[in-house]
N, CA, C and O atoms as a CHARMM CRD file, in Angstrom:
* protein
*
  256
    1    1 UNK  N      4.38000 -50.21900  40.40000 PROA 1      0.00000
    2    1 UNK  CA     4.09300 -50.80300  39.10700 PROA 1      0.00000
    3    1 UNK  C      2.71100 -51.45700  39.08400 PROA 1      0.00000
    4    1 UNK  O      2.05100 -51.10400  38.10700 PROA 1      0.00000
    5    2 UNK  N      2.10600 -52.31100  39.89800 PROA 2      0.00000
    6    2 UNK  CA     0.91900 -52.37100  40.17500 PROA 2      0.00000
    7    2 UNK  C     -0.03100 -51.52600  40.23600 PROA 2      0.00000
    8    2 UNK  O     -1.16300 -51.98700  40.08500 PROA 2      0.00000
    9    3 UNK  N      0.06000 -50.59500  40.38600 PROA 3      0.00000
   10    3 UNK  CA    -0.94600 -49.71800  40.30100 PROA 3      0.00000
   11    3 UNK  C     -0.98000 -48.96600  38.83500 PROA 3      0.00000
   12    3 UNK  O     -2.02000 -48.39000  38.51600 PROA 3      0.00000
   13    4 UNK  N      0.11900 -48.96600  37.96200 PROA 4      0.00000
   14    4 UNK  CA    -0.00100 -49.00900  36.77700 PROA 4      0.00000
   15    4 UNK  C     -0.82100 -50.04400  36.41400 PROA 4      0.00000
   16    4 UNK  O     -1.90400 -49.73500  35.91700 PROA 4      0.00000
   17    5 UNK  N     -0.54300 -51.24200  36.55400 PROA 5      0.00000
   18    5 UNK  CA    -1.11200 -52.03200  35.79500 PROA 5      0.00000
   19    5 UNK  C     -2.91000 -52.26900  35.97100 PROA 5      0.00000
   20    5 UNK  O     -3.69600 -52.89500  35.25900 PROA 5      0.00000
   21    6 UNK  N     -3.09700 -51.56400  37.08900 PROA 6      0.00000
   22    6 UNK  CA    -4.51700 -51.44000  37.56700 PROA 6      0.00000
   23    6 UNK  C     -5.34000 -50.46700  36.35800 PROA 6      0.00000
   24    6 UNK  O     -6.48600 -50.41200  35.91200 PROA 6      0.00000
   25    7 UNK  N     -4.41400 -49.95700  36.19200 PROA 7      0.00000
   26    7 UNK  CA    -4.97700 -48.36200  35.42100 PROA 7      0.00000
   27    7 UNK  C     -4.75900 -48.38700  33.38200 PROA 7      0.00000
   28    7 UNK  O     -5.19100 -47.63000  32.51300 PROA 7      0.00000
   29    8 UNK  N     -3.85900 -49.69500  33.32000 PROA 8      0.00000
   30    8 UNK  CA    -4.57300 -50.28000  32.11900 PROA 8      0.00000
   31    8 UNK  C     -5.60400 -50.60400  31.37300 PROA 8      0.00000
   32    8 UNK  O     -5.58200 -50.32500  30.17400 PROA 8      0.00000
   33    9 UNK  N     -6.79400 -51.31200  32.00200 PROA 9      0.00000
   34    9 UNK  CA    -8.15700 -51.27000  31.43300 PROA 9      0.00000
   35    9 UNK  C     -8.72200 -50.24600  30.78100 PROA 9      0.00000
   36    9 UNK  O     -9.34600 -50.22700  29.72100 PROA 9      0.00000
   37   10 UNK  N     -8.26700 -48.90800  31.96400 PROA 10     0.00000
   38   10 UNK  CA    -8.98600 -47.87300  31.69400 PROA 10     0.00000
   39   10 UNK  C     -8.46300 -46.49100  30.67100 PROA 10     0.00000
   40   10 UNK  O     -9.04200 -45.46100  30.32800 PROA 10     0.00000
   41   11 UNK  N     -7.00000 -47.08000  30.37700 PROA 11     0.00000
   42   11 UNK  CA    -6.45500 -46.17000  29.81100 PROA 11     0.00000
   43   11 UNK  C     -6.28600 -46.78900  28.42800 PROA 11     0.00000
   44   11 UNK  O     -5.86700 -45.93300  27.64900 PROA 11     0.00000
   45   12 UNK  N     -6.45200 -47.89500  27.88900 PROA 12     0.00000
   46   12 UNK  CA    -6.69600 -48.83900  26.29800 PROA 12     0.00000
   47   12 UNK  C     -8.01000 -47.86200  25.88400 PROA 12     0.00000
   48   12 UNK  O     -7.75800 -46.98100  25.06200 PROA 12     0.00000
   49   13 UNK  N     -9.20800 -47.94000  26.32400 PROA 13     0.00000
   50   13 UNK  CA    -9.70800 -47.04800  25.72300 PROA 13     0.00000
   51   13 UNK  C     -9.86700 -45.48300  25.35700 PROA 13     0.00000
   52   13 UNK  O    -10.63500 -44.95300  24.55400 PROA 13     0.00000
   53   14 UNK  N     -8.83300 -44.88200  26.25600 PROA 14     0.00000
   54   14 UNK  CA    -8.47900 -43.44800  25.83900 PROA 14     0.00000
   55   14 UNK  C     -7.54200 -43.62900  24.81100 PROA 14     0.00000
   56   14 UNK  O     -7.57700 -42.75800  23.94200 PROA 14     0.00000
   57   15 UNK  N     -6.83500 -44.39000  24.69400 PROA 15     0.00000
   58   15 UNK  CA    -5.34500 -44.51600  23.91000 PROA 15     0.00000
   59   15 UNK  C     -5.87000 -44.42000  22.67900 PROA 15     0.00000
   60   15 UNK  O     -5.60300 -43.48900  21.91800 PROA 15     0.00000
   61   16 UNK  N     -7.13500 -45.96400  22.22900 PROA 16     0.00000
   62   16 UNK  CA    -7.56400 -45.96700  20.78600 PROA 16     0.00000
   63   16 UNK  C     -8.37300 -44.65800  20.18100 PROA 16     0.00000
   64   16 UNK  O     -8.37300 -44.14300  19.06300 PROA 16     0.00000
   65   17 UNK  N     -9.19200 -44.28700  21.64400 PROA 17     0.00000
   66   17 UNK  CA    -9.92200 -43.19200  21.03000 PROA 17     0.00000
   67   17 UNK  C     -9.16000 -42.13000  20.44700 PROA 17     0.00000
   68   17 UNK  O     -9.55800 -41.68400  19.37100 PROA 17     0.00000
   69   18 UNK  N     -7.89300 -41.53700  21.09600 PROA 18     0.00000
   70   18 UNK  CA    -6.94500 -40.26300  20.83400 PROA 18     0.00000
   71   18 UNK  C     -6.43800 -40.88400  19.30000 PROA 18     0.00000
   72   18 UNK  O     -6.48200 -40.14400  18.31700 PROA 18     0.00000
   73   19 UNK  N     -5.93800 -42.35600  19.18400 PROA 19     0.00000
   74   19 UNK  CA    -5.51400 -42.82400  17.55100 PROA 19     0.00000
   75   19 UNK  C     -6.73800 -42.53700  16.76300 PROA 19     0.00000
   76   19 UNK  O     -6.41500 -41.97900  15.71400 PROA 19     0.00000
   77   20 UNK  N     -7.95300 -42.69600  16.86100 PROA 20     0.00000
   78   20 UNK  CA    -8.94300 -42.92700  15.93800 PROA 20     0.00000
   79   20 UNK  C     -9.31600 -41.15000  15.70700 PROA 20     0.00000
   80   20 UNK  O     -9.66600 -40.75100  14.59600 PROA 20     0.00000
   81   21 UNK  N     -9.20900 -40.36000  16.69100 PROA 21     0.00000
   82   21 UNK  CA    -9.72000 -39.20200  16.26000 PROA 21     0.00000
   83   21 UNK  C     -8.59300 -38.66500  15.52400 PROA 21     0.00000
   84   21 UNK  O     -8.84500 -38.10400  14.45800 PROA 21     0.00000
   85   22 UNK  N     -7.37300 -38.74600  15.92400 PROA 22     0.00000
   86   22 UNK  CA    -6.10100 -38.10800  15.53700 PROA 22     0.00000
   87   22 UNK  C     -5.87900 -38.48700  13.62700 PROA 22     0.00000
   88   22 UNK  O     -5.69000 -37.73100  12.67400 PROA 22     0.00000
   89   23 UNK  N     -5.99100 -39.69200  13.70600 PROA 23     0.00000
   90   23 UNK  CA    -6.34500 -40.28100  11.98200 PROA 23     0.00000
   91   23 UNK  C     -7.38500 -39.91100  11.17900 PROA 23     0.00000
   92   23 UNK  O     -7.50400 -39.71800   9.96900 PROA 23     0.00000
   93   24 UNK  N     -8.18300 -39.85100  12.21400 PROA 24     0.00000
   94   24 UNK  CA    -9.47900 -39.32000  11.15000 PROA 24     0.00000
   95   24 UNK  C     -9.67400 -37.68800  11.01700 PROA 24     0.00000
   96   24 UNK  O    -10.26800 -37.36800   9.98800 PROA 24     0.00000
   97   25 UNK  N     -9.37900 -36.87200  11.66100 PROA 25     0.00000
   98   25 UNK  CA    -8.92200 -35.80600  11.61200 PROA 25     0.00000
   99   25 UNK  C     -7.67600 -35.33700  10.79700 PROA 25     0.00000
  100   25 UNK  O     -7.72800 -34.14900  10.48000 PROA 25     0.00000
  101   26 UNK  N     -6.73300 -35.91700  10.45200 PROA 26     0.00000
  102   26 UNK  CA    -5.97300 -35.84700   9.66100 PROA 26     0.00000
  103   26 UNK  C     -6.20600 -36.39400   8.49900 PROA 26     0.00000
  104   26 UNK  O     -5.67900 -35.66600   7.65800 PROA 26     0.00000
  105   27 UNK  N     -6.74800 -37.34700   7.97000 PROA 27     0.00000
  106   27 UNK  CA    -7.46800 -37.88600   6.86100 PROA 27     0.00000
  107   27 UNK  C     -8.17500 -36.49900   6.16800 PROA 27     0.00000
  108   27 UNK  O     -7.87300 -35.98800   5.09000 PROA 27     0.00000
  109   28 UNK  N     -9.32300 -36.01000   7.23800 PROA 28     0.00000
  110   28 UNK  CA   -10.19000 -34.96800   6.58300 PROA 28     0.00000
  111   28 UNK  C     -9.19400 -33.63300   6.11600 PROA 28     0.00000
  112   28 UNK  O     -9.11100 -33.03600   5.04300 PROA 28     0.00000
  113   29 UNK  N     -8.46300 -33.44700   7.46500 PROA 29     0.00000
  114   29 UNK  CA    -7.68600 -32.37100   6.81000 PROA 29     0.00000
  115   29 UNK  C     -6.45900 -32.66400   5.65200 PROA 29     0.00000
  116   29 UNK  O     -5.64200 -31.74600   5.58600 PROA 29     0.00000
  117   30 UNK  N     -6.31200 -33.37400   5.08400 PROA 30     0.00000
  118   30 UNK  CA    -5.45500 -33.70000   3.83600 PROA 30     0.00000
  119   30 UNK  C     -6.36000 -33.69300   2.41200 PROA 30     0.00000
  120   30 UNK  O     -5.95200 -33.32400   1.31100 PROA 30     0.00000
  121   31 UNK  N     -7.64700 -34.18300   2.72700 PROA 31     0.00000
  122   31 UNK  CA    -8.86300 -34.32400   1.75600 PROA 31     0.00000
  123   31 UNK  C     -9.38300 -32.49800   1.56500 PROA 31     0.00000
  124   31 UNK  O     -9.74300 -32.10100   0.45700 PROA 31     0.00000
  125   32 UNK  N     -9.35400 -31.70400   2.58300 PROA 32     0.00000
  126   32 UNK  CA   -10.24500 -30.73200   3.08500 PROA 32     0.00000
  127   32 UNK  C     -9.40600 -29.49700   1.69900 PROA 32     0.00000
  128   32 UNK  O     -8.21600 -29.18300   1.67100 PROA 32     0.00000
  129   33 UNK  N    -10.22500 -29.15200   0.96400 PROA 33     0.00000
  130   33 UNK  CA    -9.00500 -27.87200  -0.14700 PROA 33     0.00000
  131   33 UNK  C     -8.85400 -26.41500   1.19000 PROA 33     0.00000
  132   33 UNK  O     -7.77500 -25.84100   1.33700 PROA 33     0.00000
  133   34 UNK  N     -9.81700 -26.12000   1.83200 PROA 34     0.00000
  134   34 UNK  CA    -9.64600 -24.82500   2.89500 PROA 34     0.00000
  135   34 UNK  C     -9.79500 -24.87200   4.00000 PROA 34     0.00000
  136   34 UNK  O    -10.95900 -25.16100   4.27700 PROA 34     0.00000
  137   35 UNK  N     -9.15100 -24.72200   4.86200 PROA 35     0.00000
  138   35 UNK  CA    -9.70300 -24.30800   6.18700 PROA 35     0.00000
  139   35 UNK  C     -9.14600 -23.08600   7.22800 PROA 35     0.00000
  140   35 UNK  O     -8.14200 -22.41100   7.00200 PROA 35     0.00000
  141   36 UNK  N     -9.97300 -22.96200   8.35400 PROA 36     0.00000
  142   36 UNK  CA    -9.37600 -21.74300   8.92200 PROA 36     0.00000
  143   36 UNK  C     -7.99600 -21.46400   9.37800 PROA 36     0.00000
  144   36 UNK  O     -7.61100 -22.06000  10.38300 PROA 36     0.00000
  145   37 UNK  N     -7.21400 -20.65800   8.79200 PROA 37     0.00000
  146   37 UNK  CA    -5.74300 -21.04500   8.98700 PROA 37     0.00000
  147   37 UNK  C     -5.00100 -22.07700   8.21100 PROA 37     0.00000
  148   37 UNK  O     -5.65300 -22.73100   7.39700 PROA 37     0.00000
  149   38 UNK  N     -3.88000 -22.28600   8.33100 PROA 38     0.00000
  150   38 UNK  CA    -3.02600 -22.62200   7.24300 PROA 38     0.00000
  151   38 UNK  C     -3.04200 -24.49300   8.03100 PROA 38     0.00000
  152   38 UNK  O     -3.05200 -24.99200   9.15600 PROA 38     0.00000
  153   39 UNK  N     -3.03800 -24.87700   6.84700 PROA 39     0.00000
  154   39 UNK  CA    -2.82200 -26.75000   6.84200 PROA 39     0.00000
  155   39 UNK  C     -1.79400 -27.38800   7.57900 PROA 39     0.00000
  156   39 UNK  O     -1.80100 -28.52900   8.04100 PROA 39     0.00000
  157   40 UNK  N     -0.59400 -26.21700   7.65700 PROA 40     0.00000
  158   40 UNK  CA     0.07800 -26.97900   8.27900 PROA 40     0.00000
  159   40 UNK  C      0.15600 -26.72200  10.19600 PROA 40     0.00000
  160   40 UNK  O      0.76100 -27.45200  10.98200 PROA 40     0.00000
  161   41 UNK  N     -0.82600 -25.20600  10.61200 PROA 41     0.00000
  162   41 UNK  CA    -0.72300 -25.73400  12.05300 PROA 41     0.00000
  163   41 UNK  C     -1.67400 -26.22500  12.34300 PROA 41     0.00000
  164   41 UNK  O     -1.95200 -26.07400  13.53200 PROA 41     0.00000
  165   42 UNK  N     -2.57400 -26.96400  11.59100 PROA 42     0.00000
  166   42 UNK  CA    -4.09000 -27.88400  12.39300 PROA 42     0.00000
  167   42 UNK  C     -3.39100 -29.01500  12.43500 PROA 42     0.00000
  168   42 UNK  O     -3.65900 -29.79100  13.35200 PROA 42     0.00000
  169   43 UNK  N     -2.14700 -29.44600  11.29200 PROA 43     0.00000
  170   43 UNK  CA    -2.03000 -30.47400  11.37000 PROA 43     0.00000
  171   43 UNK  C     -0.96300 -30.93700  12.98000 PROA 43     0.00000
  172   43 UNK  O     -1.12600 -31.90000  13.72900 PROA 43     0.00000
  173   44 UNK  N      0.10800 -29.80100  13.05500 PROA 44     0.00000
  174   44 UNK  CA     0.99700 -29.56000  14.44600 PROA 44     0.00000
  175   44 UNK  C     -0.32400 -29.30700  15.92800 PROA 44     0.00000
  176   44 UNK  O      0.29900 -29.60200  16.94800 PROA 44     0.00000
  177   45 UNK  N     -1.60200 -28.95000  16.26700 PROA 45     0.00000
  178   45 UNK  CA    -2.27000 -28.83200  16.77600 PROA 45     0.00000
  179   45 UNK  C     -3.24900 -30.76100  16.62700 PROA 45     0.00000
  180   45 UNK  O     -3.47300 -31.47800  17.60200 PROA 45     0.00000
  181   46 UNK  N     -3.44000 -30.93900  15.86500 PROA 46     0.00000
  182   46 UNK  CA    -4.08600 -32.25800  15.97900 PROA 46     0.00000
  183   46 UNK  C     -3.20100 -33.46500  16.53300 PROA 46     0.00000
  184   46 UNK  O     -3.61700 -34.35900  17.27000 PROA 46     0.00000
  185   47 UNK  N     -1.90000 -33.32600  16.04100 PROA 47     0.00000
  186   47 UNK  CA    -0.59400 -34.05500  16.61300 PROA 47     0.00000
  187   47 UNK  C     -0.39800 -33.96900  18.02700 PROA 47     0.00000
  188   47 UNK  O     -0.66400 -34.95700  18.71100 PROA 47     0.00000
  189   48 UNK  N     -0.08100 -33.19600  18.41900 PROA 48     0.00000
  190   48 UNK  CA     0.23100 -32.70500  19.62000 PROA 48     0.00000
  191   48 UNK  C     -0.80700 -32.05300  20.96000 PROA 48     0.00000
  192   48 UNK  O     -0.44400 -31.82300  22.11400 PROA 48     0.00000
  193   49 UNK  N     -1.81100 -31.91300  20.52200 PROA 49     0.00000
  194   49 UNK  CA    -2.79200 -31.32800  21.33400 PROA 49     0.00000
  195   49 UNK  C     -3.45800 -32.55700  21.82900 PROA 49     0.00000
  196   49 UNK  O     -4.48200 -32.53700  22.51000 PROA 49     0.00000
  197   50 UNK  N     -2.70900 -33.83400  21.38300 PROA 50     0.00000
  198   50 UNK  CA    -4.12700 -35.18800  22.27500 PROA 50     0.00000
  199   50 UNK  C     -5.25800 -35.18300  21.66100 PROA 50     0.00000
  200   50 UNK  O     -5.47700 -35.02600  20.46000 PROA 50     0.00000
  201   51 UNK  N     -6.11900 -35.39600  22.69300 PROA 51     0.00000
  202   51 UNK  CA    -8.04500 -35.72000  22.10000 PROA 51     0.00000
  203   51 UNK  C     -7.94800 -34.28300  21.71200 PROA 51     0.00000
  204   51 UNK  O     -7.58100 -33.99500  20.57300 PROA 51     0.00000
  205   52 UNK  N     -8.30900 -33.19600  22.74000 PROA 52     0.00000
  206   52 UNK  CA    -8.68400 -32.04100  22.40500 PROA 52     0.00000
  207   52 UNK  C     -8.18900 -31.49700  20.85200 PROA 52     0.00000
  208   52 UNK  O     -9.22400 -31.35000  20.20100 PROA 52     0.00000
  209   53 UNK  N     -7.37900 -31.25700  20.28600 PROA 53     0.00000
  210   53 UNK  CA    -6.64600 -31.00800  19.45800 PROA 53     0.00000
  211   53 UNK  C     -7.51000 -31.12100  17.60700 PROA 53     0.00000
  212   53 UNK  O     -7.78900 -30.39700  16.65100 PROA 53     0.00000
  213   54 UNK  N     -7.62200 -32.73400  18.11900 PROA 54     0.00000
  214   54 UNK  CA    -8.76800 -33.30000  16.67400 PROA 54     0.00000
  215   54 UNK  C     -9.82200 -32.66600  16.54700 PROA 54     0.00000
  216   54 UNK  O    -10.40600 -32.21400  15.56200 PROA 54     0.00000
  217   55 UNK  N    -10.17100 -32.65700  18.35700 PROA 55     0.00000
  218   55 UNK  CA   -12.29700 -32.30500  18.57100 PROA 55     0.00000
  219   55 UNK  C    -11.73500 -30.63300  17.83000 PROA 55     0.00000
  220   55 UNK  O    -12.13900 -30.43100  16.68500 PROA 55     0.00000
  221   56 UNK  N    -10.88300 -29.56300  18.45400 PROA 56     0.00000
  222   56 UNK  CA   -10.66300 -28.38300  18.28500 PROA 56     0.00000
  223   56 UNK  C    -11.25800 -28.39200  16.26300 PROA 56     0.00000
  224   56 UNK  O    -12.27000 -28.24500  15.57800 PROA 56     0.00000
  225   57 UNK  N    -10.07400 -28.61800  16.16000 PROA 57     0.00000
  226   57 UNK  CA   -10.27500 -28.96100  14.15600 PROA 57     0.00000
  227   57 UNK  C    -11.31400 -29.55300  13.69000 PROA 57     0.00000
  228   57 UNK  O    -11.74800 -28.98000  12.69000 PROA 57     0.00000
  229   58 UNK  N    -12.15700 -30.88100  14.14300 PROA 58     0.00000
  230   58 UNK  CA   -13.08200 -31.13700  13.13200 PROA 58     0.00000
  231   58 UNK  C    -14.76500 -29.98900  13.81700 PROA 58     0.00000
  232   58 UNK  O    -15.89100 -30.20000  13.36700 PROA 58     0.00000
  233   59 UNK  N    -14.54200 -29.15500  14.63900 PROA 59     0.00000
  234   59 UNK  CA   -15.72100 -28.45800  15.39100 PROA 59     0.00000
  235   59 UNK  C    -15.47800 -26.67100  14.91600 PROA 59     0.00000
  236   59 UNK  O    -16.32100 -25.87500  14.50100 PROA 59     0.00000
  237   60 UNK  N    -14.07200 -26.48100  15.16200 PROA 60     0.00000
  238   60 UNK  CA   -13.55800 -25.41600  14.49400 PROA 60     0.00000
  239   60 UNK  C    -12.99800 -24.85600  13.28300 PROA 60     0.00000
  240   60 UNK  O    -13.33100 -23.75200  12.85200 PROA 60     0.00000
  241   61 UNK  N    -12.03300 -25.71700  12.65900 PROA 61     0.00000
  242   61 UNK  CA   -10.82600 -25.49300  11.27500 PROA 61     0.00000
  243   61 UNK  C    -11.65700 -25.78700  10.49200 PROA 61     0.00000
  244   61 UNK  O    -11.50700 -24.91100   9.64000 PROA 61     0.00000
  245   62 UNK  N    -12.51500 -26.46000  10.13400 PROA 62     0.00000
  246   62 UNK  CA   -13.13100 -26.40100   9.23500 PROA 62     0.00000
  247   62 UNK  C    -13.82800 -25.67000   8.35500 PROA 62     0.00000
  248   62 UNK  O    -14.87100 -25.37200   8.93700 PROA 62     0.00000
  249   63 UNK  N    -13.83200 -25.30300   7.48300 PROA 63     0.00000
  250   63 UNK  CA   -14.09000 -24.07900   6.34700 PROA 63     0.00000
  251   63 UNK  C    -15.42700 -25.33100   5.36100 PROA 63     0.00000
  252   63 UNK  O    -15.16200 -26.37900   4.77100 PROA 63     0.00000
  253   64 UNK  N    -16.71200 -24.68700   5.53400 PROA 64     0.00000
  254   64 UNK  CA   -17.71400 -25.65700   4.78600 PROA 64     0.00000
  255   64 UNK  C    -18.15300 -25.09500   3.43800 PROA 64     0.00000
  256   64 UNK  O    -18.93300 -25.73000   2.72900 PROA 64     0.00000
């Protein structure tokens, strides 16, 4: 358990970053009228895919 708790510091800032991209990526894709593929698996891919998942959609799914 200690050694969990060692590995706290460093894992608060992955945690917020994965919330902040995951929200804001979903924000855009609810705002967004098209993108590549259908709305509802960017949104099952941004959920579930972690960091990667958001970066995938706001670099890829996007239709400009």
């Amino acid at each position: 358990m200690e050694e969990f708790i060692q590995w706290i510091p460093f894992l608060i800032p992955v945690f917020l970053l994965q919330i902040f991209l995951m929200v804001f990526a979903l924000a855009d894709l609810i705002k967004r009228e098209r993108t590549k593929g259908p709305k509802w698996m960017w949104a099952l891919i941004i959920v579930f895919v972690n960091i990667i998942g958001p970066l995938v959609y706001l670099f890829v799914g996007r239709e400009e």
